[in-house]
C-alpha positions, 0 to 999 in steps of 0.5 A: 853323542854329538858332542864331547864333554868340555874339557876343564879350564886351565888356571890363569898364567897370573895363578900360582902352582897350587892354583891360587890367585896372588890375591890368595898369596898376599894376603896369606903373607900379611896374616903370617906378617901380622903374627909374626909382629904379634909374637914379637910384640908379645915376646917383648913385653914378657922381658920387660915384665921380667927384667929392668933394663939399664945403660950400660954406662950404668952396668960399669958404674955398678962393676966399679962400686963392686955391687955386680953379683953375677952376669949372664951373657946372652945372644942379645943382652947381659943379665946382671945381679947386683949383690943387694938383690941377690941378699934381699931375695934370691927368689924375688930378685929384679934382674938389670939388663943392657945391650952387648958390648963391643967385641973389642970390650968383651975379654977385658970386660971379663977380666975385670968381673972376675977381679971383682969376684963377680960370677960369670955365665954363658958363653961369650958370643959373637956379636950377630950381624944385623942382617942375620939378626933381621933374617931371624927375627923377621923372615924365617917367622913369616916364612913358617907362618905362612908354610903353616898357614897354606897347608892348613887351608889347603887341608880344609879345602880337601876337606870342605870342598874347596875355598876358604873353608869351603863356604861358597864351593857346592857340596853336591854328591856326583854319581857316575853310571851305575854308581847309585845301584838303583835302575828303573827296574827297582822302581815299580809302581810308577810307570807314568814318571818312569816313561818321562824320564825315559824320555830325558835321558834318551834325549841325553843319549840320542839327542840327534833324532830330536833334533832332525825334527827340531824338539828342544831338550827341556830345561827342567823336570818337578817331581811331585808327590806325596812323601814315601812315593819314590821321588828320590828313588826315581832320582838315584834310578836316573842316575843308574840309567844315565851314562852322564854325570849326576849332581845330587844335592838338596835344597837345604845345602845351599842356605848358610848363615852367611849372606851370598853363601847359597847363591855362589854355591848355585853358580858353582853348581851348574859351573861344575855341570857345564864342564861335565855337560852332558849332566843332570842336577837333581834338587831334592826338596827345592821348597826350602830354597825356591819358596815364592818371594813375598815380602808381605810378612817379611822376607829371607834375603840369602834364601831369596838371593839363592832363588833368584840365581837358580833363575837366572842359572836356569835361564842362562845355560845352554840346552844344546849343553845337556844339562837338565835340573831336576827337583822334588818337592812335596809342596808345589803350591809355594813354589816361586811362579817364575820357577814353575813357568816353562822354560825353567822347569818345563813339566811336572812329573807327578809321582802318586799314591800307587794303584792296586796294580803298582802297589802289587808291582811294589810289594814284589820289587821289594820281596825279590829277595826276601824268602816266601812260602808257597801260601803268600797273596801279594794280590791279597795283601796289596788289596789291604794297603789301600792308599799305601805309599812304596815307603810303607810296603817297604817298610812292611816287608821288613816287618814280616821278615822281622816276624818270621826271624824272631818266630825261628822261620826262615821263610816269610808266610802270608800270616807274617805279612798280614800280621805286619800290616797290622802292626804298622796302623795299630802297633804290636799287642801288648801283652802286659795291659790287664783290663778288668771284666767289665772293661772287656765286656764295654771294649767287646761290644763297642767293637762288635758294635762297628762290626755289625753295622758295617755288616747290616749296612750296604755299600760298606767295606767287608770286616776282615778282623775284629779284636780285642787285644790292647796295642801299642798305638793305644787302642783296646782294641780294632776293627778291622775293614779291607775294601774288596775294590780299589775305588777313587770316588765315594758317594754321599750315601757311602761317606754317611754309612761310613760315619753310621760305623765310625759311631757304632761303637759309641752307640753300642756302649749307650745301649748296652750300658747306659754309659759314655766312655773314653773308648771313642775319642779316635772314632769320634775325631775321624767322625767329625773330621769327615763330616766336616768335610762333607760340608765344608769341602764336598757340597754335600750339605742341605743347607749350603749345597754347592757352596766351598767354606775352604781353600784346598789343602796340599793335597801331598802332605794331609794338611788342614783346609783353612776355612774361607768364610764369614764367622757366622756361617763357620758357626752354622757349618758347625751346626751342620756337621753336628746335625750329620753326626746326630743323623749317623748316630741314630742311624746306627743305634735303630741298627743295633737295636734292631739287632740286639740279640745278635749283637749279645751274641757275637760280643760273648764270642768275641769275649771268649775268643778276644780275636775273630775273623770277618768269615766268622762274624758274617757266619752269625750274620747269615745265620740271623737272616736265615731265621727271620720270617718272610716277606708278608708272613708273621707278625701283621706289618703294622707290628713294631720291628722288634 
């Protein structure tokens, strides 16, 4: 590299040996002053509670009028007795006390007791000098509270990461090389944001050929996307590629109770980074800190104060340093503008939903070291999990191996991957839920009648699977759908066949039975959801055209669009939604009558069996169309269908 890592600063002359400023040190000796005068203070009122102090002159008059019982001499008083207490209560007794006497006195003090019969205890002291006593009342205290004191710190510096208690030290992970065990190799799925990142440590490493044609490194990199996508993932891979020191550390670890706390924890931060420079700082989910600062429904003043030195951190080190932040976030639209603008974080790296290729790509990163049977299709299973994100292929790997652990297998099948893919969008079967005839039959139906319109409808999804199994996820009973191609854009003619199939069920129930069952909430809630959305967001609707009645969700958490227009015309964008809901609905009941024999057909099989496949649905399909008459031959053509 072209330059070498700054070395560490040295403390100050004017700090002591452990580093600590002699601000630290005087203010650890009046905390040990301060319990030092408390534990006097406390010791003194525990003896005046106990005892009664008295002059001496009147200790002697109490010895010349021989009502002394006993004495005990101590290092700082005498104790007496007198006899009257001593007879009243010994277990109760009020005990006098006077200051030593001079030594000159002592022995014939003693003498004197004795004569009078009064008992003596203890041991006849020297009188201690007043330094000695200063010394041990005073000095040898602070002395071992401040001793305990330092070590207690210190032991909580270690263990809080420095500072009083270690609350405005930055508590980021540092990863060095290899340390993470994560490589660009273990990324998949991903190719575009691996390439920029490629690029930023290579800037790291060879930072001289950008320079010979004046490129400057950029400041900071955004990573977006949708959770599971991989963000952090590709975070802990830079951190196995790069050869510099990576600080990891997330948004929520800057924010305390305490007000300043997170803005000393970022300049602490990128101190740390410019003494190891060239480094990286990744911030994972910079939403909590880096939301923008509108005080219009009031305001966070330690969140916007950590904010506002991220700013100006960024705007304040040196990019010939090395030092470059990364964030992720899944929520770019409430970031701050002054952190997006260039400069600051100068791209945004997008990490997507993968496509076929790289979910593909994903399934055999993580089956590298999962055993499989010569039968497995990562094609085919990848073809199924449309729109599914790298956490959930993961997590569906597991499952499968899970599968074949339990079964007593020791190698993963294609069935165990099929079936897990099951398991995670409808649960496990359970096995204990037992419906009544008449309750098999209404499920049967309801999703032979799913079935069948997908199969007599064009421009739909192929059914692959049609049971009528309860699961885990509550669901009597699903079809099953997997497109043949990936596609990124659907026509109105599509969206509508789609709502023909997600109202067949209901249709099926109504024809067949005459009645309304609970069996269609989910299908009726999705139906309505994307119908709604056929009017309000996609300008499919007659009545409004082209016209936009929300404002864009965030497109990487599935939130709800939140409606942008009068409450009249809410009211009519209502009424549309339920007029596409009436035109799916008849749609799909003409469909189902039409076919009405064939739907009796494969709802008795799939009775029978509780679990078909779509091959076998669409070998009653074909058979059907086999039978039919040809074009001009048969009934007249102005004979009803039926």
């Amino acid at each position: 590299m072209s330059e070498n890592p700054k070395k560490p600063v040295r403390p100050p002359a004017s700090q002591d040996g452990d580093g600590k400023p002699p601000r630290t040190i005087f203010t650890m000796i009046l905390v040990a002053l301060i319990f030092t005068v408390l534990i006097n203070s406390l010791y003194e009122s525990i003896t005046h509670s106990q005892f009664e102090q008295i002059t001496y002159d009147a200790f002697l008059s109490m010895l010349d009028e021989d009502q002394v019982d006993s004495v005990e001499f101590q290092t700082d008083r005498i104790l007496i007795l007198s006899r009257e207490e001593a007879a009243r209560d010994p277990r109760a007794r009020t005990v006098h006390y006077t200051g030593l006497i001079p030594n000159l006195e002592l022995n014939a003090l003693v003498e004197e007791l004795e004569a009078k019969g009064a008992k003596v205890d203890g041991q006849i002291i020297e009188q201690v000098s007043p330094i000695l006593s200063f010394i041990l009342s005073w000095v040898l205290p602070i002395a071992i509270m401040y001793l305990l004191f330092s070590l207690l710190m210190r032991s909580m510096s270690k263990r809080m990461g420095g500072g009083l208690g270690g609350i405005g030290q930055s508590n980021a992970k540092v990863y060095m090389e290899k340390q993470t065990g994560v490589t660009f190799k273990d990324v998949a799925g991903q190719d575009e944001a691996k390439e920029s990142l490629e690029e930023i440590i290579d800037f790291l490493h060879n930072p001289a050929k950008y320079a010979e044609i004046g490129a400057k490194l950029p400041k900071g990199a955004l990573l977006v996307g949708s959770p599971g996508t991989g963000k952090t993932l590709l975070a802990k891979a830079v951190a196995g590629e790069a050869d510099v020191p990576f600080f990891s550390i997330s948004g929520s670890g800057f924010v305390e109770m305490f007000v300043g706390v997170g803005a000393s924890r970022v300049r602490d931060l990128f101190q740390q980074a410019a003494k190891m420079a060239p480094a990286i700082i990744f911030i994972d989910e910079i939403d909590a800190i880096g939301k923008t600062r509108d005080t219009r429904m009031g305001g966070n003043d330690e969140r916007e104060q950590t904010l506002n030195q991220l700013l100006a951190e960024m705007d304040g080190f040196d990019p010939s340093k090395g030092v470059i932040v990364l964030a992720a976030t899944n929520r770019p639209e409430v970031l701050d503008k002054a952190l997006l603008r260039p400069g600051r974080f100068d791209r945004r790296i997008v990490v997507d939903r993968p496509n076929l290729s790289g979910r593909y790509q994903t399934l055999v990163v993580h089956t590298r070291n999962i055993k499989l049977t010569d039968d497995v299709d990562l094609h085919k299973l990848a073809a199924a999990t449309a729109g599914a994100v790298g956490a959930d292929l993961a997590n569906l790997v597991n499952e499968a191996a899970l599968r074949a652990v339990r079964q007593g297998r020791q190698a993963v099948n294609q069935q165990d991957l099929l079936a897990s893919f099951e398991v995670v969008i409808a649960g496990t079967e359970k096995k204990g839920t037992v419906l009544t005839d008449t309750e098999k039959r209404i499920v049967s139906y309801h999703e032979v009648g799913h079935a069948l319109v997908a199969a007599m409808e064009k421009h739909t999804q192929p059914v692959s699977k049609i049971t009528i199994v309860p699961h885990t996820s509550g669901a009597l009973g699903y079809t099953m759908q997997m497109p043949e191609e990936e596609k990124f854009l659907q026509s109105r003619h599509e969206l509508m066949t789609e709502l023909e199939t997600l109202v067949g069920g209901r249709a099926a129930e109504q024809l067949v039975f005459g009645v309304q069952t609970t069996g269609a909430a989910n299908d009726i809630e999705r139906a309505t959801e994307l119908a709604r959305r056929m009017v309000m967001q996609y300008g499919m609707s007659d009545k409004f055209g082209l016209m936009a009645l929300t404002t864009a969700a965030n497109q990487y958490l599935d939130g709800q669009a939140a409606v942008n227009c009068a409450d009249s015309t809410a009211a009519e964008a209502d009424r549309e939604v339920q007029r596409l809901l009436s035109d799916a609905y008849g749609k799909a009941s003409a469909v189902l009558q039409e076919h009405r024999a064939l739907l009796d057909e494969i709802a008795l099989f799939l009775l029978q069996k509780e679990t078909i496949t779509g091959d076998e649905l669409m070998a009653f399909v074909n058979a059907d169309k086999k039978e039919l008459p040809p074009a001009g031959d048969g009934a007249p053509s102005d004979a009803p269908a039926d």
